[in-house]
C-alpha positions as CSV (number, residue, x, y, z in Angstrom):
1,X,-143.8,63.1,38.7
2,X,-144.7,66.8,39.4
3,X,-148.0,68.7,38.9
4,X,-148.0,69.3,36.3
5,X,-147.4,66.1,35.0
6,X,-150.5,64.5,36.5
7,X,-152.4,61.7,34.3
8,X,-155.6,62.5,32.6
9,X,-157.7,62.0,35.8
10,X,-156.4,66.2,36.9
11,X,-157.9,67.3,33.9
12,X,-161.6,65.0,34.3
13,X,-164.0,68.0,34.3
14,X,-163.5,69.7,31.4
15,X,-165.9,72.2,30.4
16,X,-167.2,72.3,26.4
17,X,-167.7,75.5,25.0
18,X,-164.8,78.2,24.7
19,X,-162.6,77.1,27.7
20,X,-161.2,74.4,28.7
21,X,-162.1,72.9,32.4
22,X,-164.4,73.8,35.1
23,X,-163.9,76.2,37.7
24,X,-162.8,73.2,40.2
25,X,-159.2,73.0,38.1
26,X,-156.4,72.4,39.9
27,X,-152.6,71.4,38.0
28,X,-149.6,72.7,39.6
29,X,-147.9,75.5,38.6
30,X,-150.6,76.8,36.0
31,X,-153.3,76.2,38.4
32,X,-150.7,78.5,41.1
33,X,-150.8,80.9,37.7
34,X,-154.0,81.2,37.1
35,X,-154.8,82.3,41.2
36,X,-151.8,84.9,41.3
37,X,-153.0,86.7,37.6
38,X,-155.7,88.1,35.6
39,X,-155.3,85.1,33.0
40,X,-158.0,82.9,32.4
41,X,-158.1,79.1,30.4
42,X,-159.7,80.8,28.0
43,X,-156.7,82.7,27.1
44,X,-155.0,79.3,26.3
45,X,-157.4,78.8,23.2
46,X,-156.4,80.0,20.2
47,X,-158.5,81.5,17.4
48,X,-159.1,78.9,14.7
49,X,-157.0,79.6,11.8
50,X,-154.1,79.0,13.8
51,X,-155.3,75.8,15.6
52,X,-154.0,72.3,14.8
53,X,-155.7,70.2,12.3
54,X,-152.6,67.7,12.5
55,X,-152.2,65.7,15.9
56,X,-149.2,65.4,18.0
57,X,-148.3,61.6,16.9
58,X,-150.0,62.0,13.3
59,X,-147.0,61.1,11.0
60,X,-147.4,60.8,7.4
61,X,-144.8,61.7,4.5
62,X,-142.4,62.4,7.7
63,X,-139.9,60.0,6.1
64,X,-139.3,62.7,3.7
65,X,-137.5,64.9,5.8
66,X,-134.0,64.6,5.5
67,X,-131.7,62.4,7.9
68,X,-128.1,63.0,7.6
69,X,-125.4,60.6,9.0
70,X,-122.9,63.2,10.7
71,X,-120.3,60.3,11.3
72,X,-117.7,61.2,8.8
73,X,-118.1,65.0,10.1
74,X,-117.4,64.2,13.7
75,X,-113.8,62.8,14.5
76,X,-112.4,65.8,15.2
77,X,-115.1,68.3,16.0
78,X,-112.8,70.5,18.3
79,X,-110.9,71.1,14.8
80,X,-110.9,73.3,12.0
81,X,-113.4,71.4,9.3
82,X,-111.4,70.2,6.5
83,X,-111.2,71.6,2.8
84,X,-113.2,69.5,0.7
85,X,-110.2,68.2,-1.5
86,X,-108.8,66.6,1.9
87,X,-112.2,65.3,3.4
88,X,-113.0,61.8,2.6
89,X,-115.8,61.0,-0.4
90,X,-118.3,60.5,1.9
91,X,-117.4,63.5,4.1
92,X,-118.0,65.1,0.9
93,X,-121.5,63.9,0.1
94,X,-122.7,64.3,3.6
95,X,-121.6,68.4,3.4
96,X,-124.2,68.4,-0.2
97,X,-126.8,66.7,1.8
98,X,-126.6,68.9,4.6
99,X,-126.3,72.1,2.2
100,X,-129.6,70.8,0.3
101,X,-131.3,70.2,3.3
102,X,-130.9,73.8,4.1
103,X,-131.4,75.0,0.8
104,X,-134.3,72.9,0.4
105,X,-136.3,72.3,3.7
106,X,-134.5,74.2,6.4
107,X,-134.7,71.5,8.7
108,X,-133.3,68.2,8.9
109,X,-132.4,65.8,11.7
110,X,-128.6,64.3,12.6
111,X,-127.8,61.0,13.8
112,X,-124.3,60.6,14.5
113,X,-123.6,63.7,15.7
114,X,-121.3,63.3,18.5
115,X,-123.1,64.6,22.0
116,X,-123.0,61.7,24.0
117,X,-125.8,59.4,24.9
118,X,-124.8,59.9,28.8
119,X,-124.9,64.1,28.4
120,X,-128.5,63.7,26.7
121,X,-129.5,61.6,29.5
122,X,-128.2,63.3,32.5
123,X,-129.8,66.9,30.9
124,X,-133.2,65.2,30.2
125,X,-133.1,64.1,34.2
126,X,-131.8,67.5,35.1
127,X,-134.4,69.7,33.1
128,X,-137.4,67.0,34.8
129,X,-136.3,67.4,38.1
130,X,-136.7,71.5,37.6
131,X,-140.3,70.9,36.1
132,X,-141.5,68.2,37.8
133,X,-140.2,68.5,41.0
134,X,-139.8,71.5,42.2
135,X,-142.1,73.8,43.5
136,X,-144.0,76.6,41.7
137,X,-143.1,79.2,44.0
138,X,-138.9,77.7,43.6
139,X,-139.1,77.9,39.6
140,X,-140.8,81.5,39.9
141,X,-137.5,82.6,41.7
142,X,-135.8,83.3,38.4
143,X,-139.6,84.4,36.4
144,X,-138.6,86.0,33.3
145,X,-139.6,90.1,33.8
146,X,-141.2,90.2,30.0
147,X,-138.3,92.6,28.8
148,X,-137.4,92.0,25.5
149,X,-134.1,93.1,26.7
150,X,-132.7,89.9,28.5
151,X,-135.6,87.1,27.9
152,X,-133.7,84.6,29.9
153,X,-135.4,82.6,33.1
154,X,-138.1,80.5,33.6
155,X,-141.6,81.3,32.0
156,X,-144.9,79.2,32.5
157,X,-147.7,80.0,29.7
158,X,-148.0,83.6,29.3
159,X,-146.3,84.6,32.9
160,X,-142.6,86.3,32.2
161,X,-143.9,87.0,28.8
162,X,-146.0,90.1,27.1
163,X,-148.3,88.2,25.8
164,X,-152.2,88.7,26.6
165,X,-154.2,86.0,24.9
166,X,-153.3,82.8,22.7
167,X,-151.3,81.7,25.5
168,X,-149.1,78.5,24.9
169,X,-149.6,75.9,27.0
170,X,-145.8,75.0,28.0
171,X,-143.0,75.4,30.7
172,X,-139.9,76.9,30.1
173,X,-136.1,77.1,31.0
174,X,-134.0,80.1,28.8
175,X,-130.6,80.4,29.9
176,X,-127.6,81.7,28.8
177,X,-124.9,79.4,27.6
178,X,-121.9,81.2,29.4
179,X,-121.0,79.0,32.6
180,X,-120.8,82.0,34.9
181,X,-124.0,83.3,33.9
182,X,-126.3,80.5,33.6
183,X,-124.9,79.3,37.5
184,X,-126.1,82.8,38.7
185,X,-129.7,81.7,37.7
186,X,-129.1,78.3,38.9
187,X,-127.9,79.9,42.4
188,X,-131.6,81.5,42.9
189,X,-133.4,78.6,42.2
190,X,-131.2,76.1,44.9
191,X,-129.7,77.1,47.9
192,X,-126.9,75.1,47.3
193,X,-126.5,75.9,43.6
194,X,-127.3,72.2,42.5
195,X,-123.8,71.5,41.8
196,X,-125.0,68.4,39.2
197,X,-127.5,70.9,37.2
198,X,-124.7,73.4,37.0
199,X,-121.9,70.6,35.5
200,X,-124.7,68.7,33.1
201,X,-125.6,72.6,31.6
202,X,-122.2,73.2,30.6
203,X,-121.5,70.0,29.6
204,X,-124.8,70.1,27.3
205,X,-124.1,73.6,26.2
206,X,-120.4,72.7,25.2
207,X,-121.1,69.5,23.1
208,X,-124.2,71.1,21.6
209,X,-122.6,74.2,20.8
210,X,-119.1,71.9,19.0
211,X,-121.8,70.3,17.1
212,X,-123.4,73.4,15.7
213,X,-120.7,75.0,14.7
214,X,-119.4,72.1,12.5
215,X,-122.9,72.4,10.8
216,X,-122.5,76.1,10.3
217,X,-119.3,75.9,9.1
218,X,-120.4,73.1,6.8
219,X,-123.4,75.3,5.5
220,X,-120.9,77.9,5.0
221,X,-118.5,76.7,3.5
222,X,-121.0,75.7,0.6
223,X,-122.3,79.2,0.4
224,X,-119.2,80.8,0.0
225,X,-117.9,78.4,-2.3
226,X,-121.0,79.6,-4.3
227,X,-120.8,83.0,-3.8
228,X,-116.9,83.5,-4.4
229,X,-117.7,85.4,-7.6
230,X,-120.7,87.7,-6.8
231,X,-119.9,89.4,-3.5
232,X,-118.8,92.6,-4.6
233,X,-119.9,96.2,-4.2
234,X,-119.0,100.0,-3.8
235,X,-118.6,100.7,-0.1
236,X,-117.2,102.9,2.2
237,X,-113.4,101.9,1.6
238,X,-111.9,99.5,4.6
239,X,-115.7,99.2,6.7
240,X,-115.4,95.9,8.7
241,X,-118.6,94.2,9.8
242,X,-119.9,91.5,11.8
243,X,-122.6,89.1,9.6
244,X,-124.1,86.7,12.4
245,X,-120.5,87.3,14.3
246,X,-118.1,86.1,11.3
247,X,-115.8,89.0,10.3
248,X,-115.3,89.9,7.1
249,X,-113.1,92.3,5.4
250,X,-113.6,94.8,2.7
251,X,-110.9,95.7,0.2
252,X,-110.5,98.1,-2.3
253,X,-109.6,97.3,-5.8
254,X,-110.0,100.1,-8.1
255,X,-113.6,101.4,-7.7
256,X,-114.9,98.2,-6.1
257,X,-114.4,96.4,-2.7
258,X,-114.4,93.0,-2.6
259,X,-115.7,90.6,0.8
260,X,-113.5,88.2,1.8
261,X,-114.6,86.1,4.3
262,X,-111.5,85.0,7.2
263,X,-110.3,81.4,6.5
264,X,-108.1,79.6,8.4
265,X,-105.4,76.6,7.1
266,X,-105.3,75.3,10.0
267,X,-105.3,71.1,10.0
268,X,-104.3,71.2,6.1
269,X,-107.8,72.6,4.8
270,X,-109.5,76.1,5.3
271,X,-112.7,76.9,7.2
272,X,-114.8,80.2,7.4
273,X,-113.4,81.9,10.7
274,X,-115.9,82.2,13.0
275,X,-115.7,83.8,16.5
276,X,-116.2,80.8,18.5
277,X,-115.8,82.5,21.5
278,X,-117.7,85.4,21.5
279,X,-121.2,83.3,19.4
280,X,-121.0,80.8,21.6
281,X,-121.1,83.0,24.7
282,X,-124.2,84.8,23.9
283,X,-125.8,82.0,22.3
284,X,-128.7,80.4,24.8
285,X,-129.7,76.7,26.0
286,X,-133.8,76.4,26.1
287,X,-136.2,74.0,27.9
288,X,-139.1,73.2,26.9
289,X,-141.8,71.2,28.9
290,X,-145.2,70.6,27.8
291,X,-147.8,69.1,30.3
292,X,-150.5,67.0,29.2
293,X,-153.4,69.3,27.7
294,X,-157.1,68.2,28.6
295,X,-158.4,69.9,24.8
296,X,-155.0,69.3,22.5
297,X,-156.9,70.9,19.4
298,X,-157.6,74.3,21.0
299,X,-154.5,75.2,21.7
300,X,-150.9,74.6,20.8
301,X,-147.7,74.6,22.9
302,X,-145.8,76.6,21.1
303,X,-147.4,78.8,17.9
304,X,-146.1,78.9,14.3
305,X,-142.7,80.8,14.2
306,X,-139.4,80.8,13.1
307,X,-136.4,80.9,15.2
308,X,-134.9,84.0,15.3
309,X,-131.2,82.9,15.7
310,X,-128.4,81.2,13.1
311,X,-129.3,77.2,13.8
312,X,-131.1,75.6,16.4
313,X,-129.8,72.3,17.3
314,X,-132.8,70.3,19.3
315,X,-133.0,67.4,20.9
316,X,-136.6,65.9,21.5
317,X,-138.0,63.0,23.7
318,X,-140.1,60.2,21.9
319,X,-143.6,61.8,22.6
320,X,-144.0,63.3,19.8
321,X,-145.1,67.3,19.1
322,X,-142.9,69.0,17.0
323,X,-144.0,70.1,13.1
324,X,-142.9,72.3,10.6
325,X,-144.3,73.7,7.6
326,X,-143.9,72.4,4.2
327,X,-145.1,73.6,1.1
328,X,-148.1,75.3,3.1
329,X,-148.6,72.1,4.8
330,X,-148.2,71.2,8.2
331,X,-146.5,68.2,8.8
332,X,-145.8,66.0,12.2
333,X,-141.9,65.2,12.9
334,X,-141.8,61.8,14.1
335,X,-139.1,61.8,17.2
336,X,-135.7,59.5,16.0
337,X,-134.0,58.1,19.4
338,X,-130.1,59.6,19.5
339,X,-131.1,62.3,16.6
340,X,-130.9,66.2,17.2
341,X,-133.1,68.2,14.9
342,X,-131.7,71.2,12.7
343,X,-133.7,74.6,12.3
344,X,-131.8,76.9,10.0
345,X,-132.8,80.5,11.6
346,X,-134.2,83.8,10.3
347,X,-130.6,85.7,10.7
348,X,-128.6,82.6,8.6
349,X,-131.4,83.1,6.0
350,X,-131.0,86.7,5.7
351,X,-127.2,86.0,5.7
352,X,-127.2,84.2,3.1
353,X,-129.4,85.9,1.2
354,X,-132.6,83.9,1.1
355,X,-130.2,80.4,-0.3
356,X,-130.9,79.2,3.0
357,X,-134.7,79.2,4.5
358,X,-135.2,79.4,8.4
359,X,-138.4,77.1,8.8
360,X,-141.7,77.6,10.4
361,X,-142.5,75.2,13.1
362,X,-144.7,75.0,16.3
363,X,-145.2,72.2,18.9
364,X,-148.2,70.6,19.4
365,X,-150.1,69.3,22.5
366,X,-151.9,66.3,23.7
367,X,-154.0,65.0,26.6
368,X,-151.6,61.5,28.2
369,X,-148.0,62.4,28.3
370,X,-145.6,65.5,29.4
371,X,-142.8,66.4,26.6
372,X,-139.9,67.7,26.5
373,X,-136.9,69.4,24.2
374,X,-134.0,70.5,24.8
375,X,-132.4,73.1,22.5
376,X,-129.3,75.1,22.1
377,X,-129.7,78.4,19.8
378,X,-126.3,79.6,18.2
379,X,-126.6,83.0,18.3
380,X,-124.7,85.9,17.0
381,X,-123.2,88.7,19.3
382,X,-125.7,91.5,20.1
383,X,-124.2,94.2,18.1
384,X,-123.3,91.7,15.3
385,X,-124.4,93.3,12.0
386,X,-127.0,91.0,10.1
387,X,-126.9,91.3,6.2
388,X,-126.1,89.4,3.1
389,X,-122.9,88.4,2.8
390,X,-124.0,89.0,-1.1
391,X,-123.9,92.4,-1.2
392,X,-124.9,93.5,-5.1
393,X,-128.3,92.3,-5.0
394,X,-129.5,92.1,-0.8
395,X,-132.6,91.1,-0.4
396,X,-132.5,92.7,3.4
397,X,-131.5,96.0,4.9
398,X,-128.9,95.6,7.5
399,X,-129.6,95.4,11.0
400,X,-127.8,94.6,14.5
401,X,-128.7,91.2,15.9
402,X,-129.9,93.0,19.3
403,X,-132.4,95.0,17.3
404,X,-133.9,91.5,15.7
405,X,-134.3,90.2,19.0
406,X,-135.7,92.8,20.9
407,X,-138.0,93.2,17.9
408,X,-139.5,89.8,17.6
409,X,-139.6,89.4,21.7
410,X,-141.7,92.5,21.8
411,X,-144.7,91.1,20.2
412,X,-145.4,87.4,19.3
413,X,-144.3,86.1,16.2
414,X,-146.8,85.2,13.4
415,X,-145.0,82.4,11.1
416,X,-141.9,84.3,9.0
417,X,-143.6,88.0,9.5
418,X,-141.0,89.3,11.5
419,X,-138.3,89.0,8.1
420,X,-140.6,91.2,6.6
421,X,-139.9,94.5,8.7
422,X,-136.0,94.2,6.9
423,X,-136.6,92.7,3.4
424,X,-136.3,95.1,0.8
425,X,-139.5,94.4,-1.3
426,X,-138.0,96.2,-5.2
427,X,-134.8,93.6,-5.5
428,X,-134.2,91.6,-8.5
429,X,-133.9,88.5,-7.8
């Protein structure tokens, strides 16, 4: 085990009060932090309206949240998803539950999804030996610069971030899911490029990536199916825009245009057309690793936000850590061996006009046990044009996915705030 994932006995003097441990501290890499910067524990305690009141392992009403059996989804993932005249009765009632669970909670988790047990393994012994065993100094070869820009590379509580204060206590890995790309990062860490990080990546990346677009395409299909009537308006005559990096066409008939999304026939049934390509090459693989925490309640690991992206599709050890937010509650995820957890994400919401919700979560910390999550973030194409696919009554202005990011990696998000910049406030809804 690395540093930073030392048993309680490294964090024995802890100091009451407003910090966290005496001046004799000594962990790892945010010990090799703290002596190389002007940031202090006490920038790792956060005020108290946005501390946890709900503990890491403190699950009630989780069996609520939905669990959907992917199973008679996943056959043929490398093809096009099938109408839902051809798909088999239960393939049909898994694509409502999936659509409610986005409609209703924007989360669920998937069992049955199809990334192999051996690819979850070998990433979750890849992503420890970067934390655990290498050496501060070796993971601060690819330090994030803070640039909104390009927020890929390794960042350790605030270091390779802007922020100043409400720090989260975590580790983490942000790299891009294009092969070539990610192995130039993977080239600075190693000498010899670490030929097995490098395959396991791609591998992860690639079955992760199949998996979330089979979702999307699912949640798609049972927003255009819904939308087929109302998704006219008076445009500029033959505009063509990218919404989260799906094309669609405008036509003129008369004095109105009408949206139609690309399908393709392919396999005997008829999908939206996404550019698989092109979203899956700027979308992102994350690591997250969370070392034990000598005062769990002061802090958090990660701070109330939603993802910025189209889905997140997350896979968590059995520690325990995640929660989202309910109703105005918080509530405590509890971790389901083999699932992969489902955030629906601000630009999907703003897509589809507010029918889907991107969901506020945060992670958690406690004082016995490292954690980690592994997460791949399908993302849209930077100059991808984000805007309801429901064009006579948006609830959003239209804005490039590039500009969202940069936007919400400037500052640190607070909850949903950064949808509120692009919602237009005098709709009808």
């Amino acid at each position: 085990m690395g540093a930073l994932a030392q048993e309680s006995h490294v964090w024995a003097s802890i100091a009451t009060g407003n910090g966290f441990l005496s001046p004799a501290f000594n962990a790892g890499a945010f010990a090799a932090l703290l002596q190389s910067s002007t940031l202090n524990l006490k920038d790792y305690v956060w005020t108290e309206q946005e501390r946890p009141l709900v503990a890491y392992n403190q699950f009630e009403n989780d069996d609520l949240i939905p669990v959907i059996d992917m199973g008679p989804l996943v056959p043929c993932l490398d093809d096009a998803l099938q109408s839902p005249a051809a798909l088999s009765e239960r393939g049909v009632c898994v694509a409502a539950e999936m659509a409610r669970a986005g409609r209703e909670w924007g989360f669920f988790q998937v069992i049955n999804h199809g990334v192999s047990a051996d690819i979850i393994r070998d990433m979750e012994i890849q992503a420890r030996i970067f934390f655990e065993a290498l050496k501060p100094e070796e993971k601060r070869r690819i330090l994030r610069d803070g640039s909104a820009t390009k927020p890929m590379g390794y960042a350790c509580g605030g270091a390779g971030t802007p922020l100043k204060s409400d720090l989260p206590w975590i580790e983490s890995l942000h790299l891009p899911s294009a092969a070539e790309d990610m192995e130039a990062y993977a080239w600075k860490v190693w000498q010899d490029g670490n030929k097995e990080f490098r395959r396991v990546v791609k591998e992860f990346s690639r079955e992760m990536g199949k998996v979330s677009m089979r979702i999307m395409e699912v949640l798609m299909g049972e927003l255009l199916a819904r939308e087929e009537e109302g998704v006219t308006a008076r445009t500029a005559a033959g505009e063509t825009v990218e919404i989260g990096g799906i094309g669609q066409k405008r036509r003129r008939k008369g004095d109105e245009e009408k949206v139609e999304a690309k399908v393709d026939g392919r396999g005997g049934g008829a999908r939206t057309e996404v550019l698989v390509g092109e979203q899956r090459r700027n979308s992102v693989v994350r690591f997250n690793y969370y070392p034990p925490c000598p005062q769990p309640s002061l802090t958090l690991g990660l701070g109330a936000h939603s993802d910025p992206h189209l889905l997140t599709l997350l896979h968590q050890d059995l520690v325990g850590g995640l929660q989202i937010c309910k109703d105005g509650l918080w509530m405590a995820v509890r971790p389901m061996p083999g699932a992969l957890v489902v955030n629906i994400g601000d630009a999907l919401q703003v897509w589809s006009n507010d029918h889907y919700k991107s969901v506020e979560h945060r992670a958690v910390c406690n004082s016995l046990r490292s954690r980690l999550s592994m997460g791949f973030f399908l993302t849209p194409m930077d100059d991808a044009t984000i805007c309801p696919l429901k064009l006579s009554s948006p609830h959003y202005k239209p804005f490039t996915w590039k500009e969202y990011r940069e936007q919400m990696y400037a500052r640190r998000p607070r909850g949903k705030s950064n949808l509120l910049h692009y919602r237009i406030h005098d709709q009808t809804q």
